[in-house]
Structures are given as structure tokens and as C-alpha cells.
C-alpha positions as CSV (number, residue, x, y, z in Angstrom):
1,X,-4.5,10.1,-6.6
2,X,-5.5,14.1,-6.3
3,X,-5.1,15.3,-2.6
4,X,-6.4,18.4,-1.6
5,X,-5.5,19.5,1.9
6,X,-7.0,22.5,3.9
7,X,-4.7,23.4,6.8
8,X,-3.1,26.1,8.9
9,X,0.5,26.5,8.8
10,X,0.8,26.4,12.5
11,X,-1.4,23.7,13.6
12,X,-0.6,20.7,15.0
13,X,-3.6,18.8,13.2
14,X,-2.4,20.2,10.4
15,X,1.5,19.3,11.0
16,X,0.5,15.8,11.5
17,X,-1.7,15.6,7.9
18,X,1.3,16.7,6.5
19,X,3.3,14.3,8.1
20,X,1.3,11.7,6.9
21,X,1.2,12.5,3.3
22,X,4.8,13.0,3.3
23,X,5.7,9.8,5.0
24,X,3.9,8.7,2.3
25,X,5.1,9.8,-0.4
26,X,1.9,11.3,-1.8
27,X,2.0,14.2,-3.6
28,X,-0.5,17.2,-2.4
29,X,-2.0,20.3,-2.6
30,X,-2.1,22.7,0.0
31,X,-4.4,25.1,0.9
32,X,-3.6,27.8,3.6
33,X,-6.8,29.2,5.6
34,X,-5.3,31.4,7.2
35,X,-4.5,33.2,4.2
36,X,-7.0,34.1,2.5
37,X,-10.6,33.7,3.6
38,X,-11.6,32.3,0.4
39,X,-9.4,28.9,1.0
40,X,-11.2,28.7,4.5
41,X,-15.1,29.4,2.9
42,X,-14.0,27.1,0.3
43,X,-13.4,24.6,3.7
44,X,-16.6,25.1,4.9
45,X,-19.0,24.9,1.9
46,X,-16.8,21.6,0.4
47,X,-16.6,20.0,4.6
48,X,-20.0,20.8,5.5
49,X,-18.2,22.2,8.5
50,X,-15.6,24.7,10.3
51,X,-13.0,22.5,12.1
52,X,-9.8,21.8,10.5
53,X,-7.8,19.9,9.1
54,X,-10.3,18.9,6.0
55,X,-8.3,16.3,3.3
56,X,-10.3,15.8,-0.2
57,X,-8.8,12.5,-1.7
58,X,-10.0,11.5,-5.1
59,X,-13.3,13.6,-4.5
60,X,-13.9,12.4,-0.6
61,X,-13.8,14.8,2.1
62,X,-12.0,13.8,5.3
63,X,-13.9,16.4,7.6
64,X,-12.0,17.6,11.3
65,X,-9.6,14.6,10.2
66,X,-6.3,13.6,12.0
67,X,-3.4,12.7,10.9
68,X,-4.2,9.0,12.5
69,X,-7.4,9.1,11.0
70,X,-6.0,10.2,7.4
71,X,-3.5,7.2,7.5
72,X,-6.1,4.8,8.4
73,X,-8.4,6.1,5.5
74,X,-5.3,6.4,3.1
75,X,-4.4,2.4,3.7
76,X,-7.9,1.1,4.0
77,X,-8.2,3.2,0.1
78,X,-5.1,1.4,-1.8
79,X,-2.6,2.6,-3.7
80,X,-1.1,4.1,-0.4
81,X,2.0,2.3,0.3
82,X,3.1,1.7,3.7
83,X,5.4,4.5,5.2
84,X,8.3,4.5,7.1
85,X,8.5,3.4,10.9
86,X,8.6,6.6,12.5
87,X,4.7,7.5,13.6
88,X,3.9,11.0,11.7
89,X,-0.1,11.4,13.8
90,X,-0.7,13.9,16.6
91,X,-4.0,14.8,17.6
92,X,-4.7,18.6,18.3
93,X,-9.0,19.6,17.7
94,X,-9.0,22.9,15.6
95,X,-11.2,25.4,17.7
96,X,-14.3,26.0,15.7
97,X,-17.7,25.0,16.1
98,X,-19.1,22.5,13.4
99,X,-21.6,23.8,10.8
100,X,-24.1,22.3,8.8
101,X,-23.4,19.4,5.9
102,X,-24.7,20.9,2.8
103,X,-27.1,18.7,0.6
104,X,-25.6,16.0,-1.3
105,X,-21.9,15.9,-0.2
106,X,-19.9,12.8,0.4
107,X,-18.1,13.6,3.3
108,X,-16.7,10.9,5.4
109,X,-16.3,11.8,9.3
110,X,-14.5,9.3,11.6
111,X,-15.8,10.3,14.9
């Protein structure tokens, strides 16, 4: 399974994505926005949008996605195994408006 995860290192959507994957065990890459404005464009032309935290698993973008909202997509999408008992999910919105989809992209949105 290849997981690509866009997040800020201070976020709390982006703490909880982490979280998640770690409970997890899953092994993933992550890409700072805050960085470099590269990682973030790279966001926004792959998510079809601007809000954060975006997860790519296996070629599907989780757009604006929770940590919640990653767990449920990660179990319903086997071979997750189940992870531990303590919950890992907050839910903190990032702070930028949505922009368009571009053409053609599987992007999965759970709201």
C-alpha cells in the first residue's frame, strides 16, 4: 500500500492523519506544505482543492480528510488491520477556501 500524505506539521487535522496511520502501522510519506510551496501546489493540482489534510492511498485522493474519515476509508479498503484501542481522530478544518477539481481526477470527498 503507497501513502502519500500532505500535512502541516502543526495542525491538528494533520496530527490526527498521523495518528491514524501510525496506530496503524502503515508506513507513509510525508509531505510538509508549509515548506516549500511546491509540496502545497502539488496539494492543490493532485486534490482539486486548498484545504488540508489531503491523503493519496494507492492512487486515491482523500481531499480536506480527517483523521476519522481516513480510518473509516483505510478499513472499508482492506489490508488495514485494526489498530489499537486508544482513538487517534480529532477534527480541526484547515482554513482555506476549496478550489476547483481538475478534469479527470479520482478524488474521493467524505463530506
Amino acid at each position: 500500500m503507497k501513502i502519500r500524505a500532505y500535512l502541516k506539521p502543526h495542525c491538528r487535522w494533520s496530527s490526527s492523519v498521523r495518528g491514524v496511520l501510525r496506530s496503524h502501522g502503515l508506513d507513509f510519506e510525508e509531505i510538509d506544505i508549509d515548506r516549500a510551496a511546491v509540496h502545497y501546489e502539488e496539494m492543490v493540482r493532485l486534490s482539486g482543492q486548498t484545504h488540508w489534510p489531503c491523503v493519496e492511498v494507492d492512487g486515491v485522493m482523500l481531499a480536506d480528510v480527517s483523521g476519522e474519515e481516513l480510518e473509516d476509508y483505510l478499513l472499508s479498503h482492506p489490508p488495514v488491520p485494526p489498530a489499537g484501542d486508544a482513538p487517534a481522530a480529532t477534527n480541526q478544518p484547515g482554513d482555506a477556501p476549496p478550489a476547483p477539481a481538475p478534469q479527470g481526477a479520482q478524488i474521493t470527498r467524505f463530506f
